[in-house]
C-alpha positions in Angstrom: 20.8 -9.0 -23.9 19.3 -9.4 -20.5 15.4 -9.4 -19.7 16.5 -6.4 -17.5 17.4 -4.0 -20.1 13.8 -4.3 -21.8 11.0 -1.5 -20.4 7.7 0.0 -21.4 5.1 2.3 -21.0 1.5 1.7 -22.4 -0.6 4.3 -23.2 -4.1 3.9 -23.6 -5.9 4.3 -27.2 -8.8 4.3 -28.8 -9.5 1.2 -31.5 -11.3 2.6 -34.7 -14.5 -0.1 -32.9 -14.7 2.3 -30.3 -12.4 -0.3 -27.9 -9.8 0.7 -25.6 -6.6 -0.8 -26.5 -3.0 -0.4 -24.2 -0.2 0.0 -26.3 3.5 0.5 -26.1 7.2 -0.4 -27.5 9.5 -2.1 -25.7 12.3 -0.2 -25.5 15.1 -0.7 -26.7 13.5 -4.0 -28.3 11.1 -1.5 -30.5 8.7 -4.4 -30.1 5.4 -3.2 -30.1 3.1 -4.9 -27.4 -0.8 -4.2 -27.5 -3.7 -6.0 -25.5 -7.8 -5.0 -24.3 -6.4 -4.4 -20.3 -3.4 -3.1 -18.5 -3.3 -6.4 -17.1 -3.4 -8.4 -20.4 -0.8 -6.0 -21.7 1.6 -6.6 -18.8 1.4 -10.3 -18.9 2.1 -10.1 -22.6 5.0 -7.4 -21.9 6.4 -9.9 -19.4 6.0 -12.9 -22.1 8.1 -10.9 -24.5 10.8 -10.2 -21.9 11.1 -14.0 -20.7 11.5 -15.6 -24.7 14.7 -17.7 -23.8 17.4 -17.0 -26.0 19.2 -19.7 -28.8 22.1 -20.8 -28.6 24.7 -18.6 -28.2 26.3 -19.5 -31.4 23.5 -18.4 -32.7 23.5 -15.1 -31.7 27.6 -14.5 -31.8 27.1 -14.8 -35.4 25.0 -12.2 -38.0 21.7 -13.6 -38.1 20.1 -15.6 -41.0 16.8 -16.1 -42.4 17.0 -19.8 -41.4 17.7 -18.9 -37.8 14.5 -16.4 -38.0 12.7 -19.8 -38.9 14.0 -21.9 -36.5 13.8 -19.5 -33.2 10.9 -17.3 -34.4 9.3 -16.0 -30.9 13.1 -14.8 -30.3 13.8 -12.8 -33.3 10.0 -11.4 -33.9 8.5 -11.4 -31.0 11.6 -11.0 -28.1 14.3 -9.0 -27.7 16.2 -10.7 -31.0 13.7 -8.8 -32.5 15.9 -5.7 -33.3 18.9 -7.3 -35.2 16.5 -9.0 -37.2 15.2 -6.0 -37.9 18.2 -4.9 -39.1 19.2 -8.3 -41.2 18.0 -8.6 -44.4 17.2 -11.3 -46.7 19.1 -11.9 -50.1 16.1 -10.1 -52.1 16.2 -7.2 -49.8 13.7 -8.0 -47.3 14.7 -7.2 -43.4 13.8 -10.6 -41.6 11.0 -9.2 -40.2 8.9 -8.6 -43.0 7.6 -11.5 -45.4 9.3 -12.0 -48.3 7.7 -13.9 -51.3 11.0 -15.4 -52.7 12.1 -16.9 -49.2 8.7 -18.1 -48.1 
C-alpha cells in the first residue's frame, strides 16, 4: 500500500456538546479520522497517511497479534489498519478490538 491510494472527505457534524466536529473515513483504509477544525482534521488525515510501514516481512505474512503490538500506529491507526481488521485473535477477537484473554 502506498500513501497515494488513501483519500477522504470530512463532513462536518454536530457533537452531542453542541461542538462542531469534522469527520471522515479513509478510504479504502476505513480509518475513521475526526478533529475540532478542517485544519486539525487534515493534519491528522495526513499523519495517518505517512505511518511508515514494518518490515516487509512483516506484512508478506498474515498478521499476528504480536505484530499488532509491536507496530501499533500501523495496524490501528494507518493504512495496516484494514487487514488487522480482518485478522483475528485465537479467542475470536479481530486485532482491532481488545481482547481480555490476549491483553
Amino acid at each position: 500500500m502506498t500513501s497515494t491510494n488513501c483519500t477522504i472527505t470530512f463532513t462536518q457534524k454536530m457533537h452531542t456538546d453542541s461542538a462542531v466536529l469534522f469527520a471522515g473515513v479513509c478510504d479504502p483504509c476505513g480509518v475513521p479520522v475526526w478533529a475540532g477544525s478542517p485544519e486539525d482534521a487534515q493534519t491528522r488525515f495526513e499523519h495517518h497517511r505517512d505511518i511508515p510501514e514494518p518490515p516487509a516481512e512483516v506484512l508478506a505474512r498474515p498478521v499476528t497479534v504480536a505484530d499488532v503490538d509491536t507496530y501499533p500506529a500501523w495496524f490501528l491507526n494507518g493504512r495496516g489498519f484494514p487487514v488487522a481488521a480482518a485478522a483475528k485473535c485465537q479467542h475470536g477477537y479481530t486485532l482491532v478490538a481488545f481482547c481480555p484473554e490476549c491483553a
